[in-house]
Structure formats: structure tokens, C-alpha cells
C-alpha positions as CSV (number, residue, x, y, z in Angstrom):
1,X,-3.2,-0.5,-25.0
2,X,-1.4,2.6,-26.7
3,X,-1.4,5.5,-23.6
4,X,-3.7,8.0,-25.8
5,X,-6.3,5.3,-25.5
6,X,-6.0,4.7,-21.8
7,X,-5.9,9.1,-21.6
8,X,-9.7,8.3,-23.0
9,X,-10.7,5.6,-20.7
10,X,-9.3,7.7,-17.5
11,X,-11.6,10.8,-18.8
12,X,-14.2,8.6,-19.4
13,X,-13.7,6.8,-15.7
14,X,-13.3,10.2,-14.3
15,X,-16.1,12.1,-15.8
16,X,-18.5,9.0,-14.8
17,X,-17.4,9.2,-11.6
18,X,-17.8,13.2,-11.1
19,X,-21.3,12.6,-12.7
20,X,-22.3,9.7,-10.0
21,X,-21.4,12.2,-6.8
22,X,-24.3,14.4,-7.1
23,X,-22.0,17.4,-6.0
24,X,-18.5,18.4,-7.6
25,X,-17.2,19.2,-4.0
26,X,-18.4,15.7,-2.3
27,X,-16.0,14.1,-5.4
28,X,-13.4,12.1,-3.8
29,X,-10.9,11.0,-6.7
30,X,-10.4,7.6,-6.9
31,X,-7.8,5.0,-5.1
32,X,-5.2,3.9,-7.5
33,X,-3.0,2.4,-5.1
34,X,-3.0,-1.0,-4.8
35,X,-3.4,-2.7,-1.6
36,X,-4.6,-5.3,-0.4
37,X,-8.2,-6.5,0.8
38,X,-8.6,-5.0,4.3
39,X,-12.0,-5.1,6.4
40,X,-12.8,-1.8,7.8
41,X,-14.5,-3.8,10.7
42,X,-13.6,-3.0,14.0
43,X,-13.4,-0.1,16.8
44,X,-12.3,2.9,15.3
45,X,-11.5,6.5,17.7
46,X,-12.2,9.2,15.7
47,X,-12.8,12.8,16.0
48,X,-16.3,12.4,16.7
49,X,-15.8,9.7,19.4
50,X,-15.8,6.3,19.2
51,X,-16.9,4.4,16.1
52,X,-18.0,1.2,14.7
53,X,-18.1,-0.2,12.1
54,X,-19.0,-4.1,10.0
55,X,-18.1,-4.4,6.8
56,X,-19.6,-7.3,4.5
57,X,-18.2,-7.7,0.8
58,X,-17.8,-4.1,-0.4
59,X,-20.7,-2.1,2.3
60,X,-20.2,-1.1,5.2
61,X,-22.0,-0.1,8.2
62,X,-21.7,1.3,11.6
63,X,-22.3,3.5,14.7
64,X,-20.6,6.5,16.0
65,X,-21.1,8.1,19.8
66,X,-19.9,12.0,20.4
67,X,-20.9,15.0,22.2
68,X,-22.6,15.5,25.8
69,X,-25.2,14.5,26.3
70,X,-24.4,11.5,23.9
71,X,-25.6,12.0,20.2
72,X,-25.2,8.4,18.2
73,X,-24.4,8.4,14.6
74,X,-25.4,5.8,12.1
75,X,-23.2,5.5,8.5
76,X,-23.6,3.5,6.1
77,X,-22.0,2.9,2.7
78,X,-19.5,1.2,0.2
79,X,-15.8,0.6,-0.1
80,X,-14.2,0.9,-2.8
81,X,-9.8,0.4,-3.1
82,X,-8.9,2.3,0.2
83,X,-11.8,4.7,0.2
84,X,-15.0,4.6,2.0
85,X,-17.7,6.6,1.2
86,X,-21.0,6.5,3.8
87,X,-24.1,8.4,4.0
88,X,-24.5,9.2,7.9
89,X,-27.4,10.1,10.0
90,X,-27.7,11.2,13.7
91,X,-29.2,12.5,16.0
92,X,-33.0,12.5,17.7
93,X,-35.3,11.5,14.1
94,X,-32.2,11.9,11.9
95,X,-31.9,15.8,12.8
96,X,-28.2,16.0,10.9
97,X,-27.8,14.0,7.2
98,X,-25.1,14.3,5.0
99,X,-22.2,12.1,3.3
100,X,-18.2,11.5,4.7
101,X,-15.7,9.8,2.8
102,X,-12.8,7.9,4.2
103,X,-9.1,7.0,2.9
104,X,-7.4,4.4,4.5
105,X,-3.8,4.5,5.4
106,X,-1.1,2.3,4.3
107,X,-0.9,0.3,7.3
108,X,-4.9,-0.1,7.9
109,X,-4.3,1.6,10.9
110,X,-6.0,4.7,10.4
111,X,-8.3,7.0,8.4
112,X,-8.5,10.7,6.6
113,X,-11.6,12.0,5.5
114,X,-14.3,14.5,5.5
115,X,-18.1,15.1,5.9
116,X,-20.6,17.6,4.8
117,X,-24.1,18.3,5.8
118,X,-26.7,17.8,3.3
119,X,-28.0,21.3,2.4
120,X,-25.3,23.1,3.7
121,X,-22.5,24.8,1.4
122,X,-19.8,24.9,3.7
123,X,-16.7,23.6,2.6
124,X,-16.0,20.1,4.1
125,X,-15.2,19.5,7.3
126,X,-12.3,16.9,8.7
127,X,-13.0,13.6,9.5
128,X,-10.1,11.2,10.9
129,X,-9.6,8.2,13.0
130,X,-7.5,5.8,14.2
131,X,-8.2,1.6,14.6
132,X,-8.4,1.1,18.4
133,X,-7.1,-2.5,19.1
């Protein structure tokens, strides 16, 4: 494939992608590095507390405890390369909603990422976490 034709299929990729988020700052770019497969199952500490998480094919799904008194988290989502991007819920009749995406490391070790609240225009907030063995 000549590289001016793959410039057009990376727009096109790209500008599909940016039109699938729903909001230009919630647009995580995409995972070219190649890895491989990893299971984000497992017990995960992360800056919300402990976390959770079962993953199944590509989705994903999974608990998180923080705060006191306890508030308990629910995410759920899909993976896709080294990025995992979850809709999460918490909170006494899901009180806080938004989206979080997650980048793997390397190693499968641990996690970068951020969240935002639904409705709210704040920029995103930091989101990491490290497998607990």
C-alpha cells in the first residue's frame, strides 16, 4: 500500500473514531503498539481503592470500593489493544455516571487513565492503578 493511501485510511480510522466518542475531550487516541493478549482480570489498587475486574473476550467488567463510609463503583466496558474504555456507575441509585479510559503498561502491571462525570465540563480527572498480586 503506497503511504499516501494509508495517510487516508488513518484519517478515515481517526475521524471514525473521534465521531464514535460522543465528546472530543473523552477521545482516547488509539493503541498502536503491539502487545500481546493480556486479561485485565484480577485485583487492581487504584486511586479510588481497590478494584475488580473480569474480562471475557474483549468486555470487561468490574467493581470498585473507595471513600468512608464505603461508596462501591460498578464499570463496565471494552478493550481494545492496551486501552480500556468503561462506563462506570456508583453510588446509592447510580448518584455519579460518567466514562474512564485505561492504558495498560508494558508489563501488564499497571494502569494510566482518566474519568469524567457525565454532565460535567471539567477537564478529566486521573485515574491509575496498579495489579495487586
Amino acid at each position: 500500500m503506497h503511504s499516501r493511501s494509508l495517510g487516508r485510511v488513518f484519517a478515515v480510522t481517526l475521524a471514525a473514531l473521534a465521531s464514535t466518542t460522543g465528546s472530543a475531550r473523552a477521545f482516547v487516541p488509539p493503541n498502536f503498539q503491539t502487545v500481546t493478549r493480556v486479561s485485565w482480570t484480577g485485583h487492581w489498587s487504584t486511586t479510588y481503592g481497590p478494584m475488580q475486574l473480569v474480562q471475557v473476550g474483549g468486555l470487561v467488567s468490574g467493581s470498585y470500593t473507595y471513600s468512608s463510609p464505603a461508596v462501591i463503583g460498578h464499570v463496565s466496558g471494552s478493550v481494545e489493544g492496551t486501552t480500556l474504555r468503561v462506563r462506570w456507575v456508583e453510588g446509592p441509585g447510580g448518584a455519579g455516571v460518567g466514562d474512564a479510559w485505561f492504558i495498560l503498561s508494558s508489563d501488564a502491571r499497571s494502569f494510566v487513565g482518566s474519568w469524567v462525570k457525565e454532565g460535567d465540563s471539567s477537564p478529566p480527572n486521573p485515574w491509575t492503578g496498579f495489579r495487586v498480586p
